[in-house]
C-alpha positions as CSV (number, residue, x, y, z in Angstrom):
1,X,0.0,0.0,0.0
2,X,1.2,3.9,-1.0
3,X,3.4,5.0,2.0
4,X,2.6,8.7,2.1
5,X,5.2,9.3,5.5
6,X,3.2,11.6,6.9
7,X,3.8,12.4,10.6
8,X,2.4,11.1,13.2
9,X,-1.2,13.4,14.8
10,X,-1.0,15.1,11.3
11,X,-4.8,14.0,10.1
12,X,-3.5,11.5,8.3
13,X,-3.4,7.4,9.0
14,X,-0.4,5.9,7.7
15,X,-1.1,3.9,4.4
16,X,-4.5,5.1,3.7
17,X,-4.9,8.8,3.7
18,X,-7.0,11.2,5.8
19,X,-8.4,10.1,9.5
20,X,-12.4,10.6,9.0
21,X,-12.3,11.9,12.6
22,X,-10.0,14.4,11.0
23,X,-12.2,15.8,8.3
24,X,-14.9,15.7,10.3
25,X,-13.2,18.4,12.5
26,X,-12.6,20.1,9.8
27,X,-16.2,20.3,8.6
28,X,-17.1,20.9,12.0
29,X,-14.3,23.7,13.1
30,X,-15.0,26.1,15.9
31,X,-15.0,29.8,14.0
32,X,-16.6,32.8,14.9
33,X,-18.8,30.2,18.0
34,X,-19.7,27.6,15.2
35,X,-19.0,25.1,12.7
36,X,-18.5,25.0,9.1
37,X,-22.0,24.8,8.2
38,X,-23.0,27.6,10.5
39,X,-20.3,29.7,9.4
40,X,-21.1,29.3,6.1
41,X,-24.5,30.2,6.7
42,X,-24.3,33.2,8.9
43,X,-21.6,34.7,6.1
44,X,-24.4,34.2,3.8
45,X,-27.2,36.0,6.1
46,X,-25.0,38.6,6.4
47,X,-24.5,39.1,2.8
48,X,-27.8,38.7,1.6
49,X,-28.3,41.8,4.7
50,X,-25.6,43.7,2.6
51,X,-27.7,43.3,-0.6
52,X,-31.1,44.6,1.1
53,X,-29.2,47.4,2.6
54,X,-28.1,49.1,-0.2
55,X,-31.1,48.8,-1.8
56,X,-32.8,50.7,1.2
57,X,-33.8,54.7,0.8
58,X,-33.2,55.0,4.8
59,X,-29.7,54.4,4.5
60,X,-27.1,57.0,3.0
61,X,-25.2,56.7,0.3
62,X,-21.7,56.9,2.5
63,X,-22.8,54.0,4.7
64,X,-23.8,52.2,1.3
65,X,-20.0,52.9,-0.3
66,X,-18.9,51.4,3.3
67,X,-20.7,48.2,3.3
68,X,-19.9,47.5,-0.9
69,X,-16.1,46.9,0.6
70,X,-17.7,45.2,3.9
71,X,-19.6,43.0,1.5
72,X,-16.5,42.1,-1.0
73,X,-14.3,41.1,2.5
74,X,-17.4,39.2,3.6
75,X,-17.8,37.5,-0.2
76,X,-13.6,36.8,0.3
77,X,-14.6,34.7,3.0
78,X,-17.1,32.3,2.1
79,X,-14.5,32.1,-1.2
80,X,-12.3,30.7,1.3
81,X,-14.5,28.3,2.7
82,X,-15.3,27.0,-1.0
83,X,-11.7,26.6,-1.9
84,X,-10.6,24.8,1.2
85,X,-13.4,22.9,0.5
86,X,-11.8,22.1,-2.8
87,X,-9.0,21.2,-1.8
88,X,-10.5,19.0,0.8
89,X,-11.9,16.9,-2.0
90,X,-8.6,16.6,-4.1
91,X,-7.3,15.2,-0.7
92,X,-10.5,13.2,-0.4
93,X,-9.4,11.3,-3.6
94,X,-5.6,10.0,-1.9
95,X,-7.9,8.8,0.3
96,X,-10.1,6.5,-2.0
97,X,-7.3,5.9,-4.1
98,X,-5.5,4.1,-0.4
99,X,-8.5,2.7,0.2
100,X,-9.4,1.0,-2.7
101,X,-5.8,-0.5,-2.8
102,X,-7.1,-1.8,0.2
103,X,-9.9,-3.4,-0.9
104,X,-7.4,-4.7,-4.2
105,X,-5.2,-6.3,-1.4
106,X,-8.3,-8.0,0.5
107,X,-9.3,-9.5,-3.0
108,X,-6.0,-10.6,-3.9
109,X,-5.6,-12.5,-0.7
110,X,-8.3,-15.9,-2.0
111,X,-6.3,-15.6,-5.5
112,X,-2.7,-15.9,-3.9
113,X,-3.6,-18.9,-1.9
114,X,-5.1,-20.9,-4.0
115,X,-2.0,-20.5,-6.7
116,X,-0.7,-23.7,-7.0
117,X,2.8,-24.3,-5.4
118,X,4.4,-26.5,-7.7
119,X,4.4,-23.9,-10.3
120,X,6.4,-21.7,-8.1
121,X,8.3,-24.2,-7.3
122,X,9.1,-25.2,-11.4
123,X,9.2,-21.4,-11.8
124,X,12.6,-21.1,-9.1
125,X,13.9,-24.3,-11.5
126,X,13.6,-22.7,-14.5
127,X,15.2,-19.5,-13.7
128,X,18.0,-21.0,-11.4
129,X,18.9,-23.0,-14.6
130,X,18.9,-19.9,-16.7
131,X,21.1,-18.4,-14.5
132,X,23.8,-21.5,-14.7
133,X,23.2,-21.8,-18.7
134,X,24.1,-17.6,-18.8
135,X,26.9,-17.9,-16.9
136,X,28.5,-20.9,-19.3
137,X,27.6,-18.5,-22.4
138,X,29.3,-15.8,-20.8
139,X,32.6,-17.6,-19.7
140,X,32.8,-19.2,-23.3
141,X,32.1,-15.3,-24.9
142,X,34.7,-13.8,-22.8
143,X,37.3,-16.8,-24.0
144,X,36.7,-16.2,-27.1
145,X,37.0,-12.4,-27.4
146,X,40.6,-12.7,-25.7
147,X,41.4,-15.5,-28.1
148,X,40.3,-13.5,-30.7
149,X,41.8,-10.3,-29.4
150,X,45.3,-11.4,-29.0
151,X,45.1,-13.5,-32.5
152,X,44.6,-10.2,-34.2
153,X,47.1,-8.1,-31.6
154,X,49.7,-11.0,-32.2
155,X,49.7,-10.9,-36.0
156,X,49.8,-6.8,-36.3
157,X,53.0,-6.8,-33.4
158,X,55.1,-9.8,-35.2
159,X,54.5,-7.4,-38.6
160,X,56.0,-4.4,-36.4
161,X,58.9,-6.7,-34.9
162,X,60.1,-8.1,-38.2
163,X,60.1,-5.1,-39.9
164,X,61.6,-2.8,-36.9
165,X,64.0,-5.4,-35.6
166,X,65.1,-7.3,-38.1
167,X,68.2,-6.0,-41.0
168,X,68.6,-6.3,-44.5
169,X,70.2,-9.6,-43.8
170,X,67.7,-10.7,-41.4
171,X,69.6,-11.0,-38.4
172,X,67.8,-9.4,-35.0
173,X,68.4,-5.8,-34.0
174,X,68.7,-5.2,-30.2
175,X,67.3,-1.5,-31.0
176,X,65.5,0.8,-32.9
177,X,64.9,4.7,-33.2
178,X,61.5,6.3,-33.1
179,X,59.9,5.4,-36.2
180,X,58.2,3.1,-34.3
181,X,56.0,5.5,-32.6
182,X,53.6,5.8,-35.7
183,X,52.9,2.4,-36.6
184,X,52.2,1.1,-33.5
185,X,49.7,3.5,-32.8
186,X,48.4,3.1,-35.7
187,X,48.2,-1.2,-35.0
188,X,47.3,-0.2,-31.7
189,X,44.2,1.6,-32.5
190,X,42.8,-1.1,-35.7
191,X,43.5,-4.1,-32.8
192,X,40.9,-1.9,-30.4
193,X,38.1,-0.9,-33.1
194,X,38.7,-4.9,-33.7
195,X,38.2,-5.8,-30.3
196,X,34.6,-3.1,-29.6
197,X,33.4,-4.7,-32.6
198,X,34.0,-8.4,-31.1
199,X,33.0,-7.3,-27.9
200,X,29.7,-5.5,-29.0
201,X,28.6,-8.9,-30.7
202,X,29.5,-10.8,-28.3
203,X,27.1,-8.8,-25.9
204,X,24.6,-9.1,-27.9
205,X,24.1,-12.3,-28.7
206,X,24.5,-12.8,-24.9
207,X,21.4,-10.3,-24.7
208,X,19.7,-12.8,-26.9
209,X,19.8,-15.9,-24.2
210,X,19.4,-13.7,-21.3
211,X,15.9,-13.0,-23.1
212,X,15.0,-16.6,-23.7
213,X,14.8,-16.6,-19.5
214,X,11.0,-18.1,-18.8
215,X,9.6,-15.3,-16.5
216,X,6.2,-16.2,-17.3
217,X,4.8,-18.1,-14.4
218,X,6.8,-15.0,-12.3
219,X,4.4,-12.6,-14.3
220,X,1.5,-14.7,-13.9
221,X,1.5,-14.8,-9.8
222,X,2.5,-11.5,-10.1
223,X,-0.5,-10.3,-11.6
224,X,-2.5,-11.7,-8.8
225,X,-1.5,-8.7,-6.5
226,X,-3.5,-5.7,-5.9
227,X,-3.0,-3.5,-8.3
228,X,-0.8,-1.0,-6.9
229,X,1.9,-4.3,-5.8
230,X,1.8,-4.9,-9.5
231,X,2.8,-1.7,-10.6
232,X,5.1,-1.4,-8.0
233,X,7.2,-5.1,-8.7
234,X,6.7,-4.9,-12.6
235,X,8.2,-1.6,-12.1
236,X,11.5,-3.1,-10.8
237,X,11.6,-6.0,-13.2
238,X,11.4,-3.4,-15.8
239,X,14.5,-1.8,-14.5
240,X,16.6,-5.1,-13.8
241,X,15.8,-5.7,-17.6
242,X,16.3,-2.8,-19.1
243,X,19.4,-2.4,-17.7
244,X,20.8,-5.5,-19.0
245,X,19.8,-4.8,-22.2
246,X,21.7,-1.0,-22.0
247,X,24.8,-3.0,-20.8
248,X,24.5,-5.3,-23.8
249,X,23.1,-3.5,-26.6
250,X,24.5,0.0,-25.7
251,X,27.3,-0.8,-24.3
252,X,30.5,1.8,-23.3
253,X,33.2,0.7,-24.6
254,X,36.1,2.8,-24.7
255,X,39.1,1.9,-25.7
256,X,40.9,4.7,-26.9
257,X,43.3,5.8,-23.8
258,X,43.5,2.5,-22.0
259,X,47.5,1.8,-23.2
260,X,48.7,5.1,-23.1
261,X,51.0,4.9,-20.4
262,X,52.1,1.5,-21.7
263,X,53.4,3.3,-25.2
264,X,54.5,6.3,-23.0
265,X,56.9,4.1,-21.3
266,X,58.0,2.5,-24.4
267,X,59.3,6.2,-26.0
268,X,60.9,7.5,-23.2
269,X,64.2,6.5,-23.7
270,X,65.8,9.7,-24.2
271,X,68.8,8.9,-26.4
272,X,65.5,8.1,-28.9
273,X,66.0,4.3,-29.1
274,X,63.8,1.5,-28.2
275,X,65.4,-2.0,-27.2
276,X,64.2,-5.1,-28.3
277,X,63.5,-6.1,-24.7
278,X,61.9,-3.3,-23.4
279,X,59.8,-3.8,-26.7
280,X,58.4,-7.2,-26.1
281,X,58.2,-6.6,-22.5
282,X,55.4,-4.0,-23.6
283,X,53.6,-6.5,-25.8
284,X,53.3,-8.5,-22.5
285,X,52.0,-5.8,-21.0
286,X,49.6,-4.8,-23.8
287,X,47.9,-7.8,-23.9
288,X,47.4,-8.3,-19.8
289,X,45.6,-5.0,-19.7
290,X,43.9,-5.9,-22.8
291,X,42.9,-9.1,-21.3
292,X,41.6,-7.8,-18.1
293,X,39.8,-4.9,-20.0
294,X,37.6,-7.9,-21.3
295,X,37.3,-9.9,-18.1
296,X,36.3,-6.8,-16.2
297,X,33.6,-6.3,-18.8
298,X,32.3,-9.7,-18.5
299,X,32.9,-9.8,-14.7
300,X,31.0,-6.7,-14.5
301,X,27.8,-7.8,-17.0
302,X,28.0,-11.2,-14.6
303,X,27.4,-9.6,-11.8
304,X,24.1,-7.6,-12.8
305,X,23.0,-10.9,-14.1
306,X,23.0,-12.6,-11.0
307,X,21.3,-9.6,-9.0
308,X,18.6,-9.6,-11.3
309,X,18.2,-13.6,-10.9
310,X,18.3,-12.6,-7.3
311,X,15.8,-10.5,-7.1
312,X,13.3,-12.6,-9.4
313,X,13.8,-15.2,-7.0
314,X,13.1,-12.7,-4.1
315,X,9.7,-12.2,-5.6
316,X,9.2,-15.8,-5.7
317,X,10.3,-16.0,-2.0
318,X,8.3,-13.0,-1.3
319,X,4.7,-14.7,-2.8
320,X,5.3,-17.8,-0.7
321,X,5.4,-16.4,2.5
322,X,2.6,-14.7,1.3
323,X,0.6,-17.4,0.6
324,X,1.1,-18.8,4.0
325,X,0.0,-16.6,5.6
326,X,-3.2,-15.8,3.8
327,X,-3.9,-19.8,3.8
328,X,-3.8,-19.5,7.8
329,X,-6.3,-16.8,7.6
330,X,-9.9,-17.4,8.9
331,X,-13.3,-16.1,7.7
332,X,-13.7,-14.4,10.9
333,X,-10.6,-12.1,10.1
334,X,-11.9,-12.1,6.4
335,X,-15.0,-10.6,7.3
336,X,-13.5,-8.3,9.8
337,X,-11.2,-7.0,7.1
338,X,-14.2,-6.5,4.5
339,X,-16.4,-4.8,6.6
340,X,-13.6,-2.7,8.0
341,X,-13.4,-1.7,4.3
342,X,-16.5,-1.1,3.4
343,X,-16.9,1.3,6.5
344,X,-14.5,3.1,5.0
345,X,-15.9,3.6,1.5
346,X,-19.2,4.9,3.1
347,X,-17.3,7.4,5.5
348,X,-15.5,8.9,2.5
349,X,-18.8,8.9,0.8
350,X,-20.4,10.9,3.5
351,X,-17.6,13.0,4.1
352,X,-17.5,13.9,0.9
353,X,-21.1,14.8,0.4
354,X,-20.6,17.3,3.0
355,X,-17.9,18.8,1.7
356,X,-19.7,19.2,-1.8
357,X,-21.9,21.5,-0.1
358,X,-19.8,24.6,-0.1
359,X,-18.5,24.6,-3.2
């Protein structure tokens, strides 16, 4: 039911609006020696006194001036009393609004019982083995994009070796000057486009079985709730999902500055050479940050995949202890409930018709 968090002795009853005993008050506050009504009526008497006064020939004209602006203060006041009275019945429909929720929960309460365990029960199954299926797709994904990855990365750095390292006779060079600078950039940045473009198919063809997941009989106890609990838990399922789609269909991959201190250390030999060993050392560093650049992804994407299996099996969790106790309820506390309800309805209905009075 709506929480509105109103303070305690404020007029209001936590979870379902305004206190009847409240508005009553309210229709029946002390002013001028009276109530509402009274009020109301006695501004009117004095009005419609206003009205036969200035149309009397024993009166003058300056006492007639004088009780236009004594009538306009007096009209500003029952104006008053109509628009609180408005506002009254804006409030008036919170109220129905918690009350009917009320009345959705008290219906809801036969239909959650009498859902039949087992297909809870297969439900759990179904997505606990969804979860175990996802996370084999995603380990065998994630091998393959660093297979992949370093295939292409290998091939582009034994190009720049050979032809940076090796002589005329094809003996090995221990160094090299700077030239170097400009083609591995250039490798560096076709191996990355290469590896977004792996990584974003990857994703979402993992999209594609995380989809396939059977949340039907979830959605179908689900829609037993009052209406409000519906709203309420679709509205989180909708998240979990949607953001595992954005993860794997709009994914941010960026992989533009990750090795940037890696190249930096490379060229900053300052008699502008580059040894052999210092450049295979960065090739072995290149590909461990590439390689935890895609596990991170991965580990990352796993993760929000087992909190939304989590929480789908919280819901689960959530409807069985529900259904327990609703199945230990009698038709003593039933009725109590219903009629408690129903008392409601026709306070709010009378209240209201009072209220429609002024306005």
């Amino acid at each position: 039911m709506t929480d509105l968090n109103l303070k305690k002795n404020s007029g209001f009853h936590h979870g379902r609006g305004l206190d009847k005993n409240f508005l009553h008050k309210l229709i029946n506050f002390d002013i001028f020696g009276g109530n509402m009504k009274k009020t109301f009526d006695d501004f009117y008497e004095i009005s419609t006194e206003i009205e036969k006064l200035l149309t009397s020939d024993l009166i003058s004209v300056d006492l007639k001036q004088s009780s236009i602006k004594f009538k306009e203060s007096i009209n500003d006041c029952v104006e008053e009393i109509r628009s609180s009275s408005s506002r009254l019945i804006k409030l008036l429909s919170i109220c129905y609004e918690n009350i009917s929720d009320s009345d959705d929960i008290y219906l809801s309460k036969p239909k959650i019982a009498s859902f039949e365990k087992a297909k809870l029960w297969a439900s759990i199954s179904l997505i606990s083995s969804s979860a175990i299926k996802l996370k084999q797709t995603s380990i065998a994904q994630r091998e393959e994009v660093i297979i992949s990855t370093k295939k292409e990365w290998r091939g582009r750095f034994k190009y720049i070796k050979e032809k940076l390292f090796l002589d005329s006779k094809s003996q090995v060079k221990t160094s090299c000057d700077f030239e170097i600078e400009s083609p591995l950039k250039t490798d560096i940045k076709k191996t990355n486009n290469y590896t977004k473009v792996l990584l974003e198919e990857k994703l979402k063809l993992f999209y594609l079985e995380y989809k396939k997941m059977d949340l039907s009989i979830l959605k179908d106890f689900i829609n037993l709730f009052s209406e409000q609990k519906q709203i309420d838990i679709f509205n989180q399922i909708n998240s979990v999902l949607n953001t595992i789609e954005n993860k794997c269909n709009n994914p941010c991959i960026d992989l533009n500055n990750l090795f940037d201190d890696e190249i930096k250390a490379l060229l900053q030999n300052k008699w502008g050479e580059i040894s052999l060993d210092n450049f295979l050392n960065f090739n072995d560093k290149f590909t461990q940050k590439q390689e935890n650049y895609i596990c991170e992804l991965f580990d990352n994407l796993n993760q929000l995949v087992a909190e939304s299996i989590e929480k789908f099996i919280e819901f689960h969790n959530y409807f069985l202890e529900l259904q327990e106790r609703y199945r230990d309820e009698n038709f003593k506390q039933q009725r109590e409930e219903k009629n408690w309800i129903d008392k409601q309805f026709q306070e709010l209905d009378k209240i209201k018709s009072e209220i429609e009075l002024y306005i």
